[in-house]
N, C-alpha and C positions, 0 to 999 in steps of 0.2 A: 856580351853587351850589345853589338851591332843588332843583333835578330831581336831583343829587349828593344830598341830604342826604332829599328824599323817597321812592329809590330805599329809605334802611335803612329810613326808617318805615313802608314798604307791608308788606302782613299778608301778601304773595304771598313766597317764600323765595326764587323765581328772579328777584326784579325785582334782589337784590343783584349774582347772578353778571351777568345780564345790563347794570345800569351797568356793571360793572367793567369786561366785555368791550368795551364803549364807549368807556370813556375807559383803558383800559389800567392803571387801578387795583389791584393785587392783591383777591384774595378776602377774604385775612386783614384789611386793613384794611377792605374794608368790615362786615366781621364783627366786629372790634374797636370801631368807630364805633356799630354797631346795638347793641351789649352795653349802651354807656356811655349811650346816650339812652333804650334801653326803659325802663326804674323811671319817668321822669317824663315825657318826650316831646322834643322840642324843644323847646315851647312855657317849659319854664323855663330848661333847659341854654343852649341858643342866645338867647331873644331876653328871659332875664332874665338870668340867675347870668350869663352871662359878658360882657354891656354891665356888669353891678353891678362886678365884679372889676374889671372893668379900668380903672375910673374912681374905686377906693377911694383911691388915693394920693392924689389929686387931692381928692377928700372929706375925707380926715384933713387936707391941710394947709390945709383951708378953714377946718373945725372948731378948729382947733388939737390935733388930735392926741385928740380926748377919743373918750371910747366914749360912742355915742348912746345918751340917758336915757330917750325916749320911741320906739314903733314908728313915730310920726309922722317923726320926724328923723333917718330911718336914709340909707344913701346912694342904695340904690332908690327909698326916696320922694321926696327932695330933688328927684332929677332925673328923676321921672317916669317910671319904670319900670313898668309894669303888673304887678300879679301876678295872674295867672291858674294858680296850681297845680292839678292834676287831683290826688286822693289816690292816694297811692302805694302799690303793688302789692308791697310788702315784706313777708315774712313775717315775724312773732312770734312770740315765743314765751314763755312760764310757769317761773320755777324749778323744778329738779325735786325740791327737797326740802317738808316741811310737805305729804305729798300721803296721811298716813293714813289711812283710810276714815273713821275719825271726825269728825276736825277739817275735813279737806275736804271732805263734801260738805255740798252745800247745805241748807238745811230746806226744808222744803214751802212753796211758794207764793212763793219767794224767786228771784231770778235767780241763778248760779253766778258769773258772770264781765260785766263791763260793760266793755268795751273805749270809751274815751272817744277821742271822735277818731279813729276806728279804720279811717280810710279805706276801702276797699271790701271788706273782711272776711277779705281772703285771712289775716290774722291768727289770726281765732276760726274761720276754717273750719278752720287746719289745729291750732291743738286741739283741734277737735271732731273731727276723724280721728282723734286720737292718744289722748286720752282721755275719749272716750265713752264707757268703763265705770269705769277707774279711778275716776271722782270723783262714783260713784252707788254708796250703802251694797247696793244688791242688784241691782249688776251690770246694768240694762237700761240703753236707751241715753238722752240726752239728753233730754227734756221740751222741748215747744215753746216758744221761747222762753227755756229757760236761758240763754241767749249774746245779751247786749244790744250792738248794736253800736251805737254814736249818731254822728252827724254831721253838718254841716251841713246845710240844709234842700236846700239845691238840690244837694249831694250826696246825700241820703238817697234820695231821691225819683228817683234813678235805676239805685239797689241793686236789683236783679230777682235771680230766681232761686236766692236764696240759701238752705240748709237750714232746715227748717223749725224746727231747734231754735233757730236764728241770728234775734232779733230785730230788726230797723231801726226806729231810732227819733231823729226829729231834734231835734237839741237843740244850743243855745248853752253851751260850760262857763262861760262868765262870769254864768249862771243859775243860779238852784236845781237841784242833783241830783236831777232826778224818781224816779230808781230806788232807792228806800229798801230799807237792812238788806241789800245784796247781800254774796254769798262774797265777792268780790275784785272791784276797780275797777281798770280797769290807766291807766297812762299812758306810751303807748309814744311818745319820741320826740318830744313835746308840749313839754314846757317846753323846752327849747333856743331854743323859738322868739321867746321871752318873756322881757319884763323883768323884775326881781327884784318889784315891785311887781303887772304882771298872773299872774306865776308861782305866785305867795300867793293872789292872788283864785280862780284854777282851783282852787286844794287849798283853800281853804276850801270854795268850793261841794260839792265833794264829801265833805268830812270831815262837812258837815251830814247829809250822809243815812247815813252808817255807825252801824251799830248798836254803841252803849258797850261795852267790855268787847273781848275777846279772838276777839268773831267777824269782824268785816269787817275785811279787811285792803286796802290802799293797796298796790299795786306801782307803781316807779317805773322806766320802761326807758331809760336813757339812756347816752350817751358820760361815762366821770368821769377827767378828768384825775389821770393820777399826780401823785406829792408828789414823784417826782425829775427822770423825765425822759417827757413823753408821748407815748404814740405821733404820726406826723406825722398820719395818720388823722382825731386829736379834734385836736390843732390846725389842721389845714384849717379844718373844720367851724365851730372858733368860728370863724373870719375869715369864714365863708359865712353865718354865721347873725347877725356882726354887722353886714355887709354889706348881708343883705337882710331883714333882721328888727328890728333894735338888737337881736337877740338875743345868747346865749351860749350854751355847754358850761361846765362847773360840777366845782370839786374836789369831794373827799367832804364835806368840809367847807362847803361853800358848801348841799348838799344839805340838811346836818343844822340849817343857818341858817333854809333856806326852810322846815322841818319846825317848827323851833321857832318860826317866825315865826307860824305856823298856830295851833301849839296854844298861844299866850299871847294870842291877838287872837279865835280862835273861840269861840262858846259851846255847843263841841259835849262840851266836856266832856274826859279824857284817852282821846280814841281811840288807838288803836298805830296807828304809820302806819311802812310798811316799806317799804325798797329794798335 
């Protein structure tokens, strides 16, 4: 099974035809199997998410059925699941409305966009392909360092390469927001991860560095359960995220909680925070 499942991970494109030719496998399946493991690797598909799944039932009726309160008490950590995620190679992306020349760009000396969490930048690279001019008042391209990406330390620290406008910079969000008064703070994907209680403490931290009034805006990128029926997509997800996070997926309503939760308990003041 290891030499079967290493054949999709190899970066060589013939190692796939050649297992298949081996064990008589079609092509399609192994090209079906490499689609669904590249975004994260093995290393969560196979030897976390799917020991975590398979042993949720067995979690619930230990627990009594409740949804775990803490990430300490979820069913990955119960039983000892490793998590070793790598950041994920998923692209992002920005609404396309609010992109006036005025209100959107940045002031001088300010960062444009701070992608929190923003795993290995394939995110802010590909706005920075797409609007490198739109969201500068005179048309040149990005300023080094507009585009703050942050991430762990022992992620950060192995970002090479990346455009000179693309900053790396490591940071804990459960810290102080270093990057003050920026255009926009995104959180792509983030809270899902997180309890209602560490979900607040991220958006506080960052609502402290946003400048009052009607410049810094808060995007929130996430899955939101419909109010009738939701796609099967965002209900996977919560069972994956409560599985191996005590996380959730979140109605609109649940959003507008964790926003109000923010600005009754911060002393940043009334920032507008938007998703």
């Amino acid at each position: 099974m290891d030499q079967f499942i290493q054949s999709f991970e190899s970066a060589d494109p013939s190692a796939c035809s050649n297992e298949a030719e081996r064990t008589g496998v079609v092509d399609a399946l192994f090209a079906a199997m490499r689609r669904f493991q590249q975004p994260y690797g093995r290393g969560f598909y196979y030897d976390v998410l799917a020991p975590t799944l398979q042993n949720l039932p067995a979690f619930l009726a230990e627990t009594g059925y409740q949804h775990p309160a803490a990430a300490s008490e979820g069913d990955q950590q119960r039983h000892g699941v490793p998590i070793q995620v790598p950041p994920a190679p998923l692209g992002r992306h920005l609404p396309h409305r609010d992109r006036g020349r005025g209100r959107a760009a940045a002031r001088p000396g300010r960062a444009m966009v701070v992608d929190v969490g923003g795993g290995n930048g394939h995110g802010l690279e590909k706005f920075r392909l797409r609007h490198h001019q739109s969201w500068n008042d005179d048309d040149t391209t990005l300023s080094t360092g507009a585009l703050v990406l942050q991430e762990r330390p022992d992620v950060a620290e192995k970002l090479k390469d990346l455009d000179p406008a693309i900053a790396v910079q490591a940071h804990d969000f459960f810290t102080p927001q270093p990057v003050w008064g920026a255009r926009v703070y995104l959180l792509h994907n983030i809270l899902h991860d997180w309890t209602e209680e560490n979900a607040i403490r991220i958006l506080a931290k960052i609502v402290g560095a946003m400048e009052k009034g009607d410049y810094s805006r808060l995007l929130i990128h996430e899955y939101v359960f419909s109010p009738r029926q939701s796609h099967t997509w965002v209900t996977t997800h919560d069972l994956k995220m409560m599985a191996s996070f005590s996380g959730k997926e979140r109605a609109e309503a649940e959003f507008v909680e964790l926003v109000s939760s923010v600005r009754k308990g911060g002393d940043s003041g009334p920032t507008p925070i938007t998703f």
